[in-house]
C-alpha positions in Angstrom: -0.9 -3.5 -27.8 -1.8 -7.0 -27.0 0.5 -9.4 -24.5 -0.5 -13.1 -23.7 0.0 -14.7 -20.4 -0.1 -17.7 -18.1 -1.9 -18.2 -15.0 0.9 -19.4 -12.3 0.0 -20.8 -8.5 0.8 -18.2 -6.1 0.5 -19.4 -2.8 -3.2 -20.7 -3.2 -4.0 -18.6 -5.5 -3.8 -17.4 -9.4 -2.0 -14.9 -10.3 -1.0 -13.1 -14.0 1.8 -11.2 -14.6 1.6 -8.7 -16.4 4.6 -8.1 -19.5 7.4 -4.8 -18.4 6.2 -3.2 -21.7 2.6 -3.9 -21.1 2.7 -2.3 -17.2 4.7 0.4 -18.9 2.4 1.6 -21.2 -0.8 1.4 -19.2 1.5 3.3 -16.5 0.9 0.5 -13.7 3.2 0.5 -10.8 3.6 -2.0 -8.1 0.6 -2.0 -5.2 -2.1 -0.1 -8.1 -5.4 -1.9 -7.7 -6.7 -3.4 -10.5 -10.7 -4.9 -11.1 -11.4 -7.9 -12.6 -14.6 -7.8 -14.3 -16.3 -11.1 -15.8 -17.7 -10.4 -19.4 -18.8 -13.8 -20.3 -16.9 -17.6 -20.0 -13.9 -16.1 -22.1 -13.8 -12.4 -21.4 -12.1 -10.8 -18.6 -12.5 -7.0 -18.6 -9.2 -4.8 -16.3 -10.1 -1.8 -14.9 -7.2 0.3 -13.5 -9.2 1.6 -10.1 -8.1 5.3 -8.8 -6.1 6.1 -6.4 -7.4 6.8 -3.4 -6.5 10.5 -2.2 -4.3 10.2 1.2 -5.7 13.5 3.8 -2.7 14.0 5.9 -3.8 14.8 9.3 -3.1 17.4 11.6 -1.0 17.4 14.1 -3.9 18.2 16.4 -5.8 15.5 14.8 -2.8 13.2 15.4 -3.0 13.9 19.1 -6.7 13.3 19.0 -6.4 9.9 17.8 -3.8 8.8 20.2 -4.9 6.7 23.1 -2.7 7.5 26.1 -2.9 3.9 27.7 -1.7 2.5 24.6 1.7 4.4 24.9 4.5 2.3 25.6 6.8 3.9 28.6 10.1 4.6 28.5 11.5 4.0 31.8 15.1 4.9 30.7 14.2 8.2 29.8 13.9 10.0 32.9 17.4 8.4 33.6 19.5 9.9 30.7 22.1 11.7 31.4 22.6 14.9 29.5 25.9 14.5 27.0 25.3 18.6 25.9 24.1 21.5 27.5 20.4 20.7 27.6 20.0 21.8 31.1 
């Protein structure tokens, strides 16, 4: 499948857009990273990069991270008043 497009001003910069049918069938989806790669003065080569693998960290790891001066204090906590049968 071929699609033609324009280059429009975003911002201060180029952008395509890409056709529905064309995004559809090479399975693109908003926020996919996409190289442009310079063949010569008229060829632009897309490569659909991979997506990156996401580790979800441990809780423990979480913890880890976490810088306890950066915590922001609640000083209305220690003033709730219980509503149930907490204590």
């Amino acid at each position: 499948m071929n699609a033609i497009t324009q280059v429009k001003q975003w911002g201060n910069s180029k952008a395509l857009r890409l056709p529905t049918d064309f995004a559809r069938l090479m399975n693109l989806n908003i926020g996919e990273n996409i190289e442009l790669r310079k063949i010569n003065e008229k060829t632009i080569q897309l490569v659909i990069l991979d997506k990156p693998k996401k580790q979800r960290l441990t809780l423990a790891e979480r913890i880890k991270l976490t810088k306890a001066d950066k915590l922001q204090p609640i000083n209305d906590w220690d003033n709730l008043v219980p509503i149930g049968k907490e204590i």
